[in-house]
N, C-alpha and C positions, 0 to 999 in steps of 0.2 A: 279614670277618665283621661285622653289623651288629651297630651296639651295644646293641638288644634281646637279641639273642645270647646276648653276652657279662653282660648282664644275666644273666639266665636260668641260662648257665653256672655265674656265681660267686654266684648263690642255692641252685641246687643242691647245688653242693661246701661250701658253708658249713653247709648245715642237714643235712648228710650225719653229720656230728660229735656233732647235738644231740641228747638225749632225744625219745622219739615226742613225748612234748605239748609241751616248750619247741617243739619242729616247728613244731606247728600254728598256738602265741600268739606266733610267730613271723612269721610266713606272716599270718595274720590281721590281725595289729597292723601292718602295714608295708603289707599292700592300702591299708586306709583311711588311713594316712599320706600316700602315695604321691600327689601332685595330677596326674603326669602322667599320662592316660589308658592308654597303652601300659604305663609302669613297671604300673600298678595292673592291668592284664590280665596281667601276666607273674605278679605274687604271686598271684591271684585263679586261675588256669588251676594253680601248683603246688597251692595250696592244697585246690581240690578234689582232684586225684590224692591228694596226702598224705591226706587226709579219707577218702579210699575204701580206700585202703589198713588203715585206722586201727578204720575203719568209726564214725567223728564224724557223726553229722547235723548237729551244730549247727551244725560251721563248715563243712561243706558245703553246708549251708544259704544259708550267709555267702555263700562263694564263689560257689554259683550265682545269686544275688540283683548281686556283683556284674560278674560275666558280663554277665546279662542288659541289665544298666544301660550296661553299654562298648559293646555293640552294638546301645543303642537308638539314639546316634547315630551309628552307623558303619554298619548291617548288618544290613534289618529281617528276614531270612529266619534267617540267626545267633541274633537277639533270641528268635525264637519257639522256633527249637530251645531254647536254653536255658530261657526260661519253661516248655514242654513236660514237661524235665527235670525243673526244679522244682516243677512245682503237686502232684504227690502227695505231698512229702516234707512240702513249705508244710501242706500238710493236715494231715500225719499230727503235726509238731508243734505245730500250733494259731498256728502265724504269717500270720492275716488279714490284718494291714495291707500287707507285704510282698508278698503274693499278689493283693492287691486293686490295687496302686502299679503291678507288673508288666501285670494287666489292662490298666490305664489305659494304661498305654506302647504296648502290644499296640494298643488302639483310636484313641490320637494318628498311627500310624503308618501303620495304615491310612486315618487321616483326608487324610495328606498324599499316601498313593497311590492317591488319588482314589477307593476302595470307596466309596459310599456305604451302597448296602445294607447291606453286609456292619456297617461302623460302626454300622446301626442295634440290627443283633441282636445287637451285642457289647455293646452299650451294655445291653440288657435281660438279656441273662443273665450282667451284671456286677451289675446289680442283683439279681436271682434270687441268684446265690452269696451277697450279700451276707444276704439275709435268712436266706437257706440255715445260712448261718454267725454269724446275730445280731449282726451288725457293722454299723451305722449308719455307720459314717464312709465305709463305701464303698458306700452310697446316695450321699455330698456326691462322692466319686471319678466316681461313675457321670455327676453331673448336670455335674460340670466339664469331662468329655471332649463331653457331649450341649453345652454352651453354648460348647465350641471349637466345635463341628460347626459351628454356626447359624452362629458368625463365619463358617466356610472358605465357609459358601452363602450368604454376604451377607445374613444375616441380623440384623441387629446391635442391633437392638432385645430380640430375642430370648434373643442372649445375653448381654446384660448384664441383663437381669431377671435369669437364672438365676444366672450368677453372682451378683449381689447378693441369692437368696434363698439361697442354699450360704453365704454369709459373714454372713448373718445366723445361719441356722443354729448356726454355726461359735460366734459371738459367744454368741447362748444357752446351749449345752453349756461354753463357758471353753474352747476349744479351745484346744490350744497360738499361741503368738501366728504360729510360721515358718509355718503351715496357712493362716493369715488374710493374712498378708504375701502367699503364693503367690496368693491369690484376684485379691489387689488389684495386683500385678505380671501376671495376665495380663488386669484389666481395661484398666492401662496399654498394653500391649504390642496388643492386638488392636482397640483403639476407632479409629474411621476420623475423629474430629474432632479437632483439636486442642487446644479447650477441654476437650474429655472427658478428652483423656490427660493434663494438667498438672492437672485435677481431681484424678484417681488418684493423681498422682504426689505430690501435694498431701497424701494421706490418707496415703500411703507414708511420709510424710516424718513428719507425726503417731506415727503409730507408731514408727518409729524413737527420735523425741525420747519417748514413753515409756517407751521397752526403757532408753534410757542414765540416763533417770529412776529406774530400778529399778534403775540397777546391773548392768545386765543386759551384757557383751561379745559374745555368741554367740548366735544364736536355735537353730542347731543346730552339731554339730561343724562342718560344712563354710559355715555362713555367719555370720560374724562380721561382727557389727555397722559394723565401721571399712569394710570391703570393701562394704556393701550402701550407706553414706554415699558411699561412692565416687561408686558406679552410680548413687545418686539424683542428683547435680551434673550429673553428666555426660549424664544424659536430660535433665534441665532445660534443659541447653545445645544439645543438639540442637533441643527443642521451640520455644525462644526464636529460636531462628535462622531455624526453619523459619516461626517471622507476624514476623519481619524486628524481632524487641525484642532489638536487640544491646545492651542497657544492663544489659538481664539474664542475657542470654548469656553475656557476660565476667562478670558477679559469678559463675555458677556453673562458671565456668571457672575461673577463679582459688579458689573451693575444691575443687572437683575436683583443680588440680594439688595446692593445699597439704596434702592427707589422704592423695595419692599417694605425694609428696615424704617426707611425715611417715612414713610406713608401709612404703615400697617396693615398692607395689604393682607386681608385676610386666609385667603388663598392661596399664599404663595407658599405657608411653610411647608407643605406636603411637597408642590411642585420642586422646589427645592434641594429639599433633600434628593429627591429623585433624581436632579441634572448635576447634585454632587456624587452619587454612589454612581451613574454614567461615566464623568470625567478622568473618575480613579479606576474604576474597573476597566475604561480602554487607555488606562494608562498602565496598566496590569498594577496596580496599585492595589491588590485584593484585598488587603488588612484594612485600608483605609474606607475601600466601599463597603466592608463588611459592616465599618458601625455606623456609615452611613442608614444603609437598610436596615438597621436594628434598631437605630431611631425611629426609620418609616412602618417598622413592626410596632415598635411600641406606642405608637402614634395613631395606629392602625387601632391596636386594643384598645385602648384607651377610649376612643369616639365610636369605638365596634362599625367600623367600616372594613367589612368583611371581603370585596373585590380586591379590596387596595391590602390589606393582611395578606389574601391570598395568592398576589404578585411578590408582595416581599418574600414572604416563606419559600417561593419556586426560585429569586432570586438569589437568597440566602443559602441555599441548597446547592444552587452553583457554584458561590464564592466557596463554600466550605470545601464541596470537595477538588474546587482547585487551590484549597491551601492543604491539602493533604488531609484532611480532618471530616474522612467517607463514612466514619459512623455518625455522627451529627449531621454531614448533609442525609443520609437514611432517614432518619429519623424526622429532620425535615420536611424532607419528601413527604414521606408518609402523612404528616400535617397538613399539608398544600393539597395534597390529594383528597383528604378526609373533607378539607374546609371547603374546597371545590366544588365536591359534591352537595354538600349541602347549601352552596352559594345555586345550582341548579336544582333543588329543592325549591330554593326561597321564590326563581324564576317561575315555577310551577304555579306557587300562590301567589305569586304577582297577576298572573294571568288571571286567575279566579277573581284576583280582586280587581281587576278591566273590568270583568264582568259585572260585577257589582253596580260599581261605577257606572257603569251602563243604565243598569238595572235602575239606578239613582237619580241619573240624567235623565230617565222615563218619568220617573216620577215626580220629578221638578216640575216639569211642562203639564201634569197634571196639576198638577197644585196650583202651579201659575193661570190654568185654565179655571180652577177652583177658584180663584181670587178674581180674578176677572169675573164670572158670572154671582158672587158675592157681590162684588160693585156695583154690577147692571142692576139688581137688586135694591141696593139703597136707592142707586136716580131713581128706579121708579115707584120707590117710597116716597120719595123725595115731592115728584110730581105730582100722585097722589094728594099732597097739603098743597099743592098748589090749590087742586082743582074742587077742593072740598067744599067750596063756596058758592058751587054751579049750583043748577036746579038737581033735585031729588033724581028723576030721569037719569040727567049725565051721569051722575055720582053715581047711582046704580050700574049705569053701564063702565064705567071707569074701574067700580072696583069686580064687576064682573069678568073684565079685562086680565087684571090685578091677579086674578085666582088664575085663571088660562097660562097665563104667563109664567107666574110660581112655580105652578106644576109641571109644567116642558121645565124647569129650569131644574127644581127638585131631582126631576128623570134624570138628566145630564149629570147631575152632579152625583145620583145615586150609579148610574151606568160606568161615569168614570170613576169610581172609587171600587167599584166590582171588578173593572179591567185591573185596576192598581192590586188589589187581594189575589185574582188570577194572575199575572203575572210574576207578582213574590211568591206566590206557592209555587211553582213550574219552576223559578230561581231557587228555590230553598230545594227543594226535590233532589232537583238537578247536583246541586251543590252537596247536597247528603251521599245521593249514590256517586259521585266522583272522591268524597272523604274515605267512601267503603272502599271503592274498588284500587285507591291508592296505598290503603293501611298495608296491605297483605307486602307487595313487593318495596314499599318504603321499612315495614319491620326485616324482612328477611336480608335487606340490605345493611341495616345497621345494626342488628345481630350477629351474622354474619363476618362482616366485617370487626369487629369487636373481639368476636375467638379465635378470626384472623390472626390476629396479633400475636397472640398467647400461642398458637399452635406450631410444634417444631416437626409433626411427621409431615414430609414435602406433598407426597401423594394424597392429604389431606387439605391442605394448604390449599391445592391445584382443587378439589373438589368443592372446599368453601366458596375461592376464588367464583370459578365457575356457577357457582348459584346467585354470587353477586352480581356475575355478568348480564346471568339471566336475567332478576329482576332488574337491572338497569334498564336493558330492553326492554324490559314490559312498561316499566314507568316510561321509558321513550318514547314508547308506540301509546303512552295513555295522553300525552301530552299531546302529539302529534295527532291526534283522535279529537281531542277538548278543541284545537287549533282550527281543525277542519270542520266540525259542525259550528263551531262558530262564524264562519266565512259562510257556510252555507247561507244559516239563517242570517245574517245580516245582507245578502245576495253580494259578499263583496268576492267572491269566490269565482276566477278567473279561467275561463279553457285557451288553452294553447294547440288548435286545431293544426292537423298538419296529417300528408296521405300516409297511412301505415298498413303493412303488412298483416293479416290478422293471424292466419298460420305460427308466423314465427312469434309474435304477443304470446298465444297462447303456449308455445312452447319452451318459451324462455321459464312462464311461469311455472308449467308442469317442474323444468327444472328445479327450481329454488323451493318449489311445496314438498318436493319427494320426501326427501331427510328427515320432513316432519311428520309422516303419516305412520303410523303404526304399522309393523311388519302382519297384522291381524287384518289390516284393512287393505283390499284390493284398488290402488290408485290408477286411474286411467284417463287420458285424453284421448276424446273417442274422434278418429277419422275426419277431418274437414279439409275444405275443397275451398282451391287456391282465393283469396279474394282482399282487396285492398278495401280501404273504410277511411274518409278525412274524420279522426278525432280526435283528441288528444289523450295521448299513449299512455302518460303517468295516471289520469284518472281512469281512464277504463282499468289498466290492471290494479288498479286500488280496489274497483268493484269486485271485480274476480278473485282477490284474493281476500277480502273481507268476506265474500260467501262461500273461498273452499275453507279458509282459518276454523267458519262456524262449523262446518261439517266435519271437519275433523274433531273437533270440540264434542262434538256430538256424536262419534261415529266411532264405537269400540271394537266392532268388527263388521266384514260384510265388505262393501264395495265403496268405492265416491269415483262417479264420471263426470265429466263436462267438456264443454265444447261448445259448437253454434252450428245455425242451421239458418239459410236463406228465405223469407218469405216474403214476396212481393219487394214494395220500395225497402224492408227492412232487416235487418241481422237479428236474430232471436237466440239469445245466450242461456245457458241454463247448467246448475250445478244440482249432481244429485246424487242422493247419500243412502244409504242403507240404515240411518241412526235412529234414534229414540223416539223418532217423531214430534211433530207438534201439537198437540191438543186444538180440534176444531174452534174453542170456544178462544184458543189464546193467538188465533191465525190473523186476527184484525186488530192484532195490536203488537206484532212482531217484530216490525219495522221503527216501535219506540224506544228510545234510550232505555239500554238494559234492561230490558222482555225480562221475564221472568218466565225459563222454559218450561221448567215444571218442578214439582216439589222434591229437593233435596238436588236438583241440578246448578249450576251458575247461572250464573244471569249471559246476556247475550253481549252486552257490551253496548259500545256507542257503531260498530261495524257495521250492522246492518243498517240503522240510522242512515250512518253517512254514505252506501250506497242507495239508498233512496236516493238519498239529496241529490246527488251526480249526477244518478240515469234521470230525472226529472229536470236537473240542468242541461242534458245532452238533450232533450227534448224527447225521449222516450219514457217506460212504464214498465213498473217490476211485481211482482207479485211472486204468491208461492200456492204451492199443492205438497198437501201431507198426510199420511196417516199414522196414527200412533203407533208405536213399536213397530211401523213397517219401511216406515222412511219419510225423506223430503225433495223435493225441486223445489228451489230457487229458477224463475225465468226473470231475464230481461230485456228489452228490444232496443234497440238506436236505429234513428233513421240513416237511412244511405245517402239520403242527397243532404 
């Protein structure tokens, strides 16, 4: 049992004892205690249950505010469910700022998944709400996430105006000071010079020395003033290291340790070592960063934090072989690489486990809907003894009512526990054939790699190597696969429409397929006539080559042609193979994750899947004609306008 778990377990059976509201100031007061992100999702998940139960807005309020906050950096699809959750309640008790913070999180996230668009129109009807709701401070929210944008599109002039007119702002109204701090920590944090960032860092520091001038320890509960001193030394000393002024580097190293030292910041010792094995390495001081990072390697084992192992090991690889000591950094290497890999392994089942999570956060909202309709239930038990004292008549009709009511209720709750078993089996399924179809190129890779080692003839080496490579690709292109049906079905999956060429599309692609068609199979791009199409260019050739992939898959000799052909308002695409065919009866289900072609063949993959998705996001219609052992067409169409 994990010890979230067991967390969870002995917070349950504890507050099982208490009065309903000691419950809640229970529950509430230990989220925000709570610094570890997890611990604080376990009080923050009771807390709402307890809340609904209770029927509290306020500290449901609480808890879904922070939901929202634990999954803004874990889980932006979680985030939004949760914000969704919360913006009516945010309304209805007049908590603006909160609703406005949430926004902002909503439009940073889609900042870093590349929407742009979509970033623009959040951005305006964050401002819209905000006047909506006579709240100024989330106009200055609105223009913060607008002067991140400008940064992410290199804009950078851009966005340090705006921030610098939001912290002027700021400073007219006496805004609280942690509001001003945060302007001037993301002017630090996104300027591309480095006299700009020790400028900021510069003004960061001013404020600080007037907060402790005031007496001040905390700008808010969760940043205290000794913890933000910290963080100012320790960028100092990064920036100094970075224009090679190690004389300043070390001074704010040496207060960085001593406020660490002094405080026990917990965080700092990793950080640490890292801006010690910095200072001696551009100091050319290689012996000395050496046991720098061999602390942050053992350090690294030690608490099995595999990213931060796997930066030591690349950096320790460097030190060695500029102390002359190239078979140890080798062998290094070779480690960093190994653990790499497998840190892009873990990446893979992170993903899967989003998905879950997902899966998870569906069935919360069932459950929650389960309990609510449980409830309605008792009142009208409840009412019931009221009315049990009427005449014979009422009571009859009361509890004829009684039974009407049950049974719509009974349905619902047998309907939604049916959706809940449908949906985990499609999850478990799902999650079976992507364990299958990963096992094959994840063993040949660590096989492989393995007799790598051992093997001294070169031209075998080169041959292992080369199988390694392959599977890596395969597992690339599975991940990249898993990535895109995902986006599909959650419709978060973006066109970047623009006029293209179709000729040259399709004949870039002939290029890149050739290499891979069997010198048995006849490949051809058959003749088309000149013609432009607005759509966007990376997803149509994603279609066309997820259906020439399958036909070569399937095509051991004989032909594969495609091309397009104009009909009416529309482009009518089509790949066609000479291969194995597809079995009538397996034609209406071909287009599902991993078709099963036919017996003793592979499965089809997620390919065709995710050209459905596409051509039906492009707002056209795909289908196929086959006959067994004689061949296939794949057709698709896009509209023109």
């Amino acid at each position: 049992m994990s010890q979230n778990k067991v967390l969870e377990d002995s917070v349950r059976t504890l507050i099982k004892g208490m009065p309903a509201a000691e419950r809640l100031t229970y529950l509430d007061q230990h989220m925000y205690e709570n610094v570890s992100n997890f611990n604080r999702l376990i009080y923050a998940r009771l807390l709402y249950e307890e809340s609904l139960r209770q029927r509290n807005e306020q500290t449901e309020a609480d808890a879904l505010f922070m939901l929202a906050k634990h999954f803004y950096a874990n889980s932006n699809d979680s985030m939004r469910y949760w914000i969704k959750k919360a913006e009516p309640l945010y309304r209805k008790l007049g908590r603006h700022e909160e609703l406005c913070r949430m926004k902002g999180w909503d439009i940073y996230a889609m900042d870093s998944e590349g929407k742009g668009e979509e970033v623009l129109r959040a951005i305006d009807n964050l401002k819209t709400l905000s006047r909506e709701l006579a709240f100024p401070e989330g106009l200055e929210m609105a223009d913060m996430a607008l002067a991140n944008f400008y940064f992410s599109n290199t804009m950078f002039k851009e966005g340090e105006e705006l921030y610098l007119n939001v912290l002027k702002r700021m400073e007219e109204r006496d805004a609280p000071i942690i509001k001003r701090y945060t302007v001037v920590r993301h002017l630090f944090n996104r300027m591309p010079e480095v006299d700009s960032r020790l400028a900021y860092l510069k003004k960061a520091e001013d404020m600080l020395k007037t907060c402790k001038e005031q007496g001040m320890t905390y700008l808010d509960p969760e940043s205290p003033i000794i913890d933000l001193e910290y963080t100012l030394h320790r960028n100092y000393c990064r920036e100094y290291v970075n224009v090679y002024d190690l004389q300043e580097a070390w001074n704010h190293l040496h207060m960085a340790q001593q406020i660490a030292d002094a405080n026990n910041i917990s965080r700092a010792q990793s950080e640490l070592l890292h801006l010690y094995y910095m200072c001696h390495r551009y100091a050319g001081e290689y012996d000395k960063a050496l046991e720098y990072i061999e602390k942050t390697e053992k350090r690294s084992r030690q608490r099995n934090i595999m990213p931060s192992l796997s930066n030591a090991l690349k950096n320790k690889s460097f030190l060695l072989n500029e102390l002359g000591r190239s078979h140890e950094a080798y062998h290094t290497l070779q480690e960093h690489i190994a653990l790499q890999d497998s840190i892009n392994n873990n990446d893979f089942h992170r993903v899967l486990a989003e998905l879950r999570t997902k899966h998870e956060v569906e069935k919360l909202e069932i459950e929650s809907q389960q309990a609510e309709l449980k409830a309605e239930q008792n009142r009208l038990r409840l009412s019931f003894m009221y009315v049990c004292g009427l005449i014979l008549v009422v009571v009859l009709f009361v509890l004829a009512y009684m039974v009407y009511v049950n049974n719509r209720k009974e349905k619902k709750i047998k309907a939604a526990k049916e959706k809940a078993e449908e949906i985990d089996n499609l999850k478990t399924t799902f999650l079976s054939h992507i364990n299958n179809e990963i096992r094959n190129p994840l063993n040949a890779i660590v096989g492989f790699s393995d007799i790598l080692i051992d093997e001294e003839d070169q031209d075998t080496r080169q041959q292992y190597a080369k199988i390694v490579e392959e599977n890596n690709e395969l597992l690339q292109q599975l991940i990249a696969d898993v990535l895109d049906i995902s986006k599909i079905e959650s419709n978060s999956m973006t066109l970047f429409l623009s006029e293209q060429d179709l000729p040259t599309i399709l004949g870039d692609i002939y290029d890149d397929m050739k290499p891979w068609v069997s010198n048995r199979v006849e490949f051809v791009l058959d003749p088309c006539s000149p013609l432009g199409l607005r759509v966007d260019k990376n997803r149509l050739t994603q279609i066309i080559l997820n259906l020439l992939r399958n036909a070569i898959k399937f095509t051991e000799q004989g032909s594969i042609h495609f091309g397009y052909t104009v009909e009416n308002e529309q482009v009518r695409f089509y790949v066609t193979d000479t291969g194995i065919g597809i079995p009538e009866d397996l034609q209406i289900v071909i287009f599902d994750r991993f078709a099963q072609m036919a017996q003793g063949k592979r499965k089809t993959g997620l390919g065709l899947a995710i050209a459905k998705g596409l051509v039906v996001l492009m707002g056209g219609d795909i289908h196929v004609e086959s006959t067994l052992n004689r061949g296939t067409t794949f057709f698709f169409t896009i509209p023109r306008a």
